[in-house]
C-alpha positions as a printed Julia matrix, in Angstrom:
74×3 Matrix{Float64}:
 -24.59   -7.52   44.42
 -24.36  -10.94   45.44
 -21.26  -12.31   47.54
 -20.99  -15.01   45.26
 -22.04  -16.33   42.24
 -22.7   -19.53   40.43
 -21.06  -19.81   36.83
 -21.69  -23.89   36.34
 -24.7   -22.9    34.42
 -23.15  -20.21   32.2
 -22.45  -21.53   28.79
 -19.88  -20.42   26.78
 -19.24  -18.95   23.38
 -16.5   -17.98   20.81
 -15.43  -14.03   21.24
 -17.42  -12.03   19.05
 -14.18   -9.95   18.86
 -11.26  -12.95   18.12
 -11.39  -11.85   14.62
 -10.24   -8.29   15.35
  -7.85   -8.82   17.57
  -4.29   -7.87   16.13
  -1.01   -9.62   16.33
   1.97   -8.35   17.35
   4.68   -8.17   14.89
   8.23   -7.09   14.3
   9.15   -4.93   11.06
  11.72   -2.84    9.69
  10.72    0.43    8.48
  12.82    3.09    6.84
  13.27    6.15    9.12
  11.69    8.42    6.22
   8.37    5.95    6.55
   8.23    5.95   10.6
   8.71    9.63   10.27
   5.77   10.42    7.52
   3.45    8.47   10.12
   3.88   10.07   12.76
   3.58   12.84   11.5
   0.61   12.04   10.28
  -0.59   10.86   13.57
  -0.01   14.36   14.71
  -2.07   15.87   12.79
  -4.71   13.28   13.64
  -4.6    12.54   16.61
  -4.3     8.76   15.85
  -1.61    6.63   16.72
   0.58    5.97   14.49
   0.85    2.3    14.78
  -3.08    2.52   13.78
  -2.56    4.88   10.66
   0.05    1.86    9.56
  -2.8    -0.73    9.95
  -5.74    1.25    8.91
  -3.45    1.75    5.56
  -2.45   -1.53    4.99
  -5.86   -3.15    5.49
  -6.79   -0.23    3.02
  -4.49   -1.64    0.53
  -5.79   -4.98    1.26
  -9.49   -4.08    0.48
  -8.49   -2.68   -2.48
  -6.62   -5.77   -3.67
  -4.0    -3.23   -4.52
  -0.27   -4.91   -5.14
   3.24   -3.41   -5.48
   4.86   -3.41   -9.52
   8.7    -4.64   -8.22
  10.37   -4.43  -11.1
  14.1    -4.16  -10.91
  15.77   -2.67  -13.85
  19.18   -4.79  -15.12
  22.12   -2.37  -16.04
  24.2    -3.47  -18.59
């Protein structure tokens, strides 16, 4: 290995990997929720910060959406 080396000639390039990166974000989740993931994650083996995001990106391949439909009482 060489004591030093000489990086003027190195050109550079996007990441390959910038699209996959994740942000960090701040939610609130119902204790019932938190608690089905992990144990999920449990039984997995995968984190269950992961499970959350591999779901959700399910749901958004799937183009699925949520029916809110609040019900008036009289």
């Amino acid at each position: 290995m060489k004591d030093e080396y000489d990086l003027s000639q190195l050109k550079s390039r996007k990441n390959p990997y910038a699209s996959k990166l994740k942000k960090p974000v701040t939610m609130r989740l119902g204790e019932d929720v938190i608690e089905y993931f992990k144990e999920m994650a449990e039984e997995s083996g995968v984190p269950y910060q992961s499970l959350i995001n591999l779901y959700l990106r399910d749901c958004v391949a799937q183009h699925r959406k949520i029916d809110i439909s609040w019900q008036r009482t009289p």
